[in-house]
C-alpha positions in Angstrom: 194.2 -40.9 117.8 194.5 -40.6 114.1 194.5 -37.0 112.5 191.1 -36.5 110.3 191.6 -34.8 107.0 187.6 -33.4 105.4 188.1 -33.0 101.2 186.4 -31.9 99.1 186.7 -32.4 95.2 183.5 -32.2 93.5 184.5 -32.9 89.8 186.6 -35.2 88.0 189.2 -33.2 87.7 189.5 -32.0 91.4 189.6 -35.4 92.4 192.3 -36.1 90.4 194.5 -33.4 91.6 193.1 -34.0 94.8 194.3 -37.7 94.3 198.0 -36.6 93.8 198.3 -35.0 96.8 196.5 -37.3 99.4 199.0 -39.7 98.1 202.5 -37.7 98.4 200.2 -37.2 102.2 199.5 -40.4 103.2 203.6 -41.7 102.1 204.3 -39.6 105.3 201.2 -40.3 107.2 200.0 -43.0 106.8 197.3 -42.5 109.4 195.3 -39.9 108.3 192.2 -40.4 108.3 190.4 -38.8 105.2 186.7 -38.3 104.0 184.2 -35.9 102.2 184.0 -35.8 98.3 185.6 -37.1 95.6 185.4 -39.4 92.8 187.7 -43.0 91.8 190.9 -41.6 92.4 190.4 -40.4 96.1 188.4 -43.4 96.9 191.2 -45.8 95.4 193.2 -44.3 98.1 190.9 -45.0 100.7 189.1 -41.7 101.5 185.8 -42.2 102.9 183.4 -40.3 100.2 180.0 -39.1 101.4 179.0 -38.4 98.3 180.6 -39.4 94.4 181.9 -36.5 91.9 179.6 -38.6 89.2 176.7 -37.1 91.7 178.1 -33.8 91.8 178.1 -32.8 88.0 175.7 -29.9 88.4 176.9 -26.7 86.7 175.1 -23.8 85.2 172.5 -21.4 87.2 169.8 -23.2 85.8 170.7 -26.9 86.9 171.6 -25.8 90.5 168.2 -24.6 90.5 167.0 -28.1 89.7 169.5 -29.7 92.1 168.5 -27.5 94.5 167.2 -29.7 97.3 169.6 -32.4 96.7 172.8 -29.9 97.1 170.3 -28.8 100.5 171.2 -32.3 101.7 174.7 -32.4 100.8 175.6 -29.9 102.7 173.6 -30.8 105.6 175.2 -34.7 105.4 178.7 -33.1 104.9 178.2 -30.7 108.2 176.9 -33.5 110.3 179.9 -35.6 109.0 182.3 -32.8 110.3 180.8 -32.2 113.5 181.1 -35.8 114.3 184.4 -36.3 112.7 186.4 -32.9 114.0 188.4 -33.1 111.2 192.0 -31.2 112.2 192.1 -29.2 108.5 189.4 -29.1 105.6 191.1 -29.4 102.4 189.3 -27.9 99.6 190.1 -28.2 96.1 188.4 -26.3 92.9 184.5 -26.3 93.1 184.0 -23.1 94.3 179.9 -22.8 94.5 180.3 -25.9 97.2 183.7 -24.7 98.4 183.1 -21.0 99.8 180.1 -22.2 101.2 182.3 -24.9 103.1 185.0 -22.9 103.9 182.8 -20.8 106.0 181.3 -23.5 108.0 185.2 -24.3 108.7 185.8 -20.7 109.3 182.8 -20.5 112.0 184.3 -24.1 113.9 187.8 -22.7 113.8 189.3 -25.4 111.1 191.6 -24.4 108.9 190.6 -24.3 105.5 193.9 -24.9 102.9 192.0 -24.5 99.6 193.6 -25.2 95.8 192.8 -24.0 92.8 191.7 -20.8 93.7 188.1 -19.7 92.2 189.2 -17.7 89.0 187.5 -14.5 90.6 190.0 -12.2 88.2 187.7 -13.7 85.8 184.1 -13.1 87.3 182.7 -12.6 90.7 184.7 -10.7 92.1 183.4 -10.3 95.3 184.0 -13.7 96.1 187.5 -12.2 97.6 185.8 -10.8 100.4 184.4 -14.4 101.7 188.4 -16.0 100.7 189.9 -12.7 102.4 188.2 -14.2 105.9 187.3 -17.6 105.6 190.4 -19.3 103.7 193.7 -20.0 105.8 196.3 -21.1 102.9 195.0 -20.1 99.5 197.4 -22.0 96.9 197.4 -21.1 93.2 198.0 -22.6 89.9 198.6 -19.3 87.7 201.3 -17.1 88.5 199.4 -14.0 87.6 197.5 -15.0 90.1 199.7 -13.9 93.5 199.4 -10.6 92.3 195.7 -10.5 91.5 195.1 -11.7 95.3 198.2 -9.3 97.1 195.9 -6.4 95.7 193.0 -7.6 97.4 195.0 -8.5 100.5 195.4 -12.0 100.4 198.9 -14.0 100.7 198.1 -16.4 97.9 200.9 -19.4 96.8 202.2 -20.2 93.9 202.3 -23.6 93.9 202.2 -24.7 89.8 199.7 -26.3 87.7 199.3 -30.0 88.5 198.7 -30.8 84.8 202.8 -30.3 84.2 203.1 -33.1 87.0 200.5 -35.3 85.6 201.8 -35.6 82.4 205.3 -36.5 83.4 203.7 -39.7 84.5 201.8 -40.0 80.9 203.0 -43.3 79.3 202.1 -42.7 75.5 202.9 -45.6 72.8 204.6 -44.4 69.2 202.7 -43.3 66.6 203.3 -45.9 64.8 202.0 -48.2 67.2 199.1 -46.4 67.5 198.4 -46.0 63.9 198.9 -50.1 63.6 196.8 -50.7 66.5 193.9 -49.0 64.9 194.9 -50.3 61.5 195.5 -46.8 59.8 197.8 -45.6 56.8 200.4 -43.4 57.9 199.3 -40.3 55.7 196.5 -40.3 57.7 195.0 -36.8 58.8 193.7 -36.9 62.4 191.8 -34.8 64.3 191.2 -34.6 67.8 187.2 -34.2 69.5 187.6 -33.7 73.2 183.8 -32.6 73.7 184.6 -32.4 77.6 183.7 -34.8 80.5 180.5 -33.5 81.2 177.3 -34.8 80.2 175.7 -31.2 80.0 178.7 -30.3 77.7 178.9 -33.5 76.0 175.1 -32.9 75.0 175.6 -29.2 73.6 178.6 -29.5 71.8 179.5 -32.9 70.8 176.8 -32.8 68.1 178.4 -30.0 66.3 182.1 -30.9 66.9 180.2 -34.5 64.6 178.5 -32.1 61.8 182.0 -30.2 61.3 183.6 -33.8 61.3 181.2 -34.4 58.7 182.6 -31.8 56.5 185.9 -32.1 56.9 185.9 -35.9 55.9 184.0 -35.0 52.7 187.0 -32.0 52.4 190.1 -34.1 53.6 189.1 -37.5 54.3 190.1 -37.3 58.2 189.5 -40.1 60.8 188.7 -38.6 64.2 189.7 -39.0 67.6 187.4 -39.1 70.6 188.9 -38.0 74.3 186.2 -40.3 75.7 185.6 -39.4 79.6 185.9 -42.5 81.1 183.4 -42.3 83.9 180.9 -41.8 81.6 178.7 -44.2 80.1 178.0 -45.5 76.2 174.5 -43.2 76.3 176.3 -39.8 76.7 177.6 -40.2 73.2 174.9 -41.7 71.4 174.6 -38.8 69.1 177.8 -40.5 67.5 175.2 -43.4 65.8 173.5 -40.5 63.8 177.2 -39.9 62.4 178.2 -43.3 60.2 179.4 -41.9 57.7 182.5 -40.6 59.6 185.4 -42.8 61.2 185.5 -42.2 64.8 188.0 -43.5 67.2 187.6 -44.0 70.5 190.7 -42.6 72.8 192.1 -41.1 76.2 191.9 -37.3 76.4 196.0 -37.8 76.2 196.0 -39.7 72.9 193.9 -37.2 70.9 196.5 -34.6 72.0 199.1 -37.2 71.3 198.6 -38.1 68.3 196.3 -35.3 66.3 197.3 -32.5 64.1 194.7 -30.5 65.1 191.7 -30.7 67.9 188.6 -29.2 68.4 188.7 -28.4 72.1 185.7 -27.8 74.4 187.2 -24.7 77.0 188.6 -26.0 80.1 191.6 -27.9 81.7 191.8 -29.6 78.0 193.0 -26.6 76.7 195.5 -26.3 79.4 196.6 -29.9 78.6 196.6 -29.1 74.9 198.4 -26.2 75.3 201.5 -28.5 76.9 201.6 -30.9 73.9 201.9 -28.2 71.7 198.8 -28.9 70.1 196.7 -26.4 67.4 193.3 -26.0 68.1 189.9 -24.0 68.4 188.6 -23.7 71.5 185.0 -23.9 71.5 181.8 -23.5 74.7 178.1 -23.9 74.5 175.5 -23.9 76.8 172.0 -23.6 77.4 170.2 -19.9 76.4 169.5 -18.5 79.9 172.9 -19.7 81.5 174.8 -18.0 78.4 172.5 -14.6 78.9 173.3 -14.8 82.6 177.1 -15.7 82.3 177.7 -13.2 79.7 176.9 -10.3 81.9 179.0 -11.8 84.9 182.6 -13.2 83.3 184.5 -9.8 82.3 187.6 -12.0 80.7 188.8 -11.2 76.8 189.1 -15.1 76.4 186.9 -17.9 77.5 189.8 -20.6 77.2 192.4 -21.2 79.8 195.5 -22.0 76.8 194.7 -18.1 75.7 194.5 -16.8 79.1 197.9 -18.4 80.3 199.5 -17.5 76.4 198.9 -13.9 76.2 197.7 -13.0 79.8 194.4 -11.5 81.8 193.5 -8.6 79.5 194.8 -9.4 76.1 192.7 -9.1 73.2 195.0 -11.2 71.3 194.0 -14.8 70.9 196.8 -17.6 70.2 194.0 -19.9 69.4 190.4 -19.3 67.6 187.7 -19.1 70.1 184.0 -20.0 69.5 181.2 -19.1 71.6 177.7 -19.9 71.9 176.1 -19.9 68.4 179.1 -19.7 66.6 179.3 -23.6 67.5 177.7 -24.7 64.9 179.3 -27.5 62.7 179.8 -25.4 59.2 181.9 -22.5 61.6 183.7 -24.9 63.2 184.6 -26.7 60.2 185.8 -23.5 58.5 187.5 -22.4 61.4 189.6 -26.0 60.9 190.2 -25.5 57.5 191.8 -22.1 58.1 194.6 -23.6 60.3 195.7 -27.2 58.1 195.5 -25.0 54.7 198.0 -22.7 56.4 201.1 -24.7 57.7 203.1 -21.5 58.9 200.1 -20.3 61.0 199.8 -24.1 62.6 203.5 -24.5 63.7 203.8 -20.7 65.1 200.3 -21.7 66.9 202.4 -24.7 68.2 205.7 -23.0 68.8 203.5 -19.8 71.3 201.9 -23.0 72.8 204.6 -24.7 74.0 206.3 -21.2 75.1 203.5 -20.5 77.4 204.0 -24.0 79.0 206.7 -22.5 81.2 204.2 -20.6 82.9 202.5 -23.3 84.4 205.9 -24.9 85.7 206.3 -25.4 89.2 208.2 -28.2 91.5 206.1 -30.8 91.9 202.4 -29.5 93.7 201.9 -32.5 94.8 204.2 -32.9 97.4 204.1 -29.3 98.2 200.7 -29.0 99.2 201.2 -32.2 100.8 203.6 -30.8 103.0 201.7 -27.5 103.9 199.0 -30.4 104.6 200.9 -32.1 107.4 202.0 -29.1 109.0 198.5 -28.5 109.9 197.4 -31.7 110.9 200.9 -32.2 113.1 200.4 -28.7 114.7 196.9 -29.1 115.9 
């Protein structure tokens, strides 16, 4: 009989690193049998998806509470699936609202649970330790700081690095010059990177504003902008950009902007990670609606909202290596001063670049991929 593998990798970017590793898996067995959640990636590799990431992007307390009957029948579809399936390990990846909830249905059937990308409970709830503490098996983590965190709540956690050093080693980016004739620009050009996130929710609060600070720097510098599109979403998410035709906007690959811009505007999340490895000034902005901002402001206890600041100057630093804006500082005259502060200041943009690529070494690990893929078969071969 073939061995089962469940997953789970409720967002985009869970079922890419999910992806990476089901491959290095399935070069060794070939065999396995995988299913759950996931998104293009996974499914390109033939796991059997129950449900879609697209039908999973659901964040903020206030939009669970809308979903709530739908996420009722995910689970129940997903626990059916697994009692008929007996998988021989649950892999779980990121996502931890779904995740922990998972993980103790596994726990209570006696499957392992390997679960990657920790929830960032050093950041807020806490108390989620207690429910990794006894329902998590192999707990494998992306942040070095990280090991310790868990070893003082009593949990073995893994180092295992960050999967987006891995995934750019396989990034095949063209010249600038080839890009700058492809789009038919002058080589004095100034561009500046959008990447507004891959979200609609986020794409709806903060795109706008990232357009009205665009709108002031043309008339200042006479930029042309780069758009990280997210590429499994549709023309509609960015229709705010036809209220905007005064600006030149270009649409690109999350990679390109970081490529090719002097500067970004950055929405927080794994782009700032990514940012932070090309070296790549930028503010790091976040908006959301009123009531999940009151509600998350009273829960997260971090310094710093972005990931590139966390990893650069560590957990409880007040220091910032990049501006961070928050809420209703978002807002398209801040942002656009904010960006004017860095490109009328050359020193202050290359030592932003030089502690940037510095704090890339912390992310380094030897390829997670085939790690995890590894610890992944020892479980599946054992049972």
């Amino acid at each position: 009989m073939s061995k089962k593998l469940f997953v789970l990798a409720g967002e985009v970017s869970g079922d890419m690193h999910a992806a990476g590793v089901i491959a290095e898996l399935l070069k060794a067995m070939p065999d396995v049998k995988v299913f759950g959640i996931g998104g293009q990636k996974l499914r390109a590799l033939g796991a059997e998806l129950l449900y879609d990431t697209a039908q999973m992007s659901i964040m903020g307390f206030v939009d669970v509470l809308k979903h709530a009957g739908f996420l009722r029948r995910v689970f129940r579809d997903l626990k059916d699936s697994v009692r008929r399936e007996q998988p021989q390990a649950a892999f779980l990846v990121d996502y931890p609202g779904m995740n922990l909830v998972m993980a103790r249905f596994f726990h209570e059937l006696g499957i392992p649970v390997i679960y990657y990308i920790s929830p960032q409970v050093w950041a807020w709830k806490e108390g989620r330790v207690k429910a990794i503490r006894r329902d998590v098996d192999r707990l494998l983590v992306i942040f070095d700081f990280e090991v310790e965190f868990f070893r003082r709540h009593g949990i073995n956690a893994e180092f295992v690095g960050h999967p987006v050093i891995e995934q750019l080693a396989e990034v095949s980016l063209s010249s600038r010059e080839l890009f700058l004739k492809t789009h038919t620009l002058k080589p004095e050009t100034r561009l500046i990177g959008l990447l507004p996130g891959s979200r609609k929710q986020e794409i709806a609060h903060i795109l706008p504003e990232m357009l009205k600070a665009a709108r002031l720097l043309n008339r200042e510098c006479h930029a042309t902008f780069l758009l990280g599109r997210a590429p499994h979403l549709d023309e509609e998410s960015y229709h705010v950009l036809k209220e905007f035709p005064d600006i030149t906007v270009i649409n690109c690959s999350a990679y390109e902007v970081m490529q090719f811009s002097e500067l970004a505007i950055v929405t927080s999340g794994t782009a700032t990670l990514e940012s932070l490895c090309f070296g790549l000034p930028m503010i790091v902005v976040y908006r959301t609606g009123m009531l999940n901002y009151m509600i998350g402001r009273r829960l997260v206890k971090l310094k710093s909202i972005s990931l590139a600041n966390i990893v650069a100057k560590g957990l409880g630093s007040h220091e910032k290596a990049v501006p961070e804006l928050i809420q209703h500082d978002v807002n398209g005259p801040e942002i656009f001063r904010q960006v004017m502060m860095i490109l009328d200041d050359p020193a202050l943009a290359d030592s932003m670049r030089r502690e940037l690529i510095a704090a890339r070494n912390r992310l380094a690990g030897s390829s997670p991929s085939h790690k995890i893929a590894g610890i992944l078969q020892q479980y599946l071969i054992n049972d």
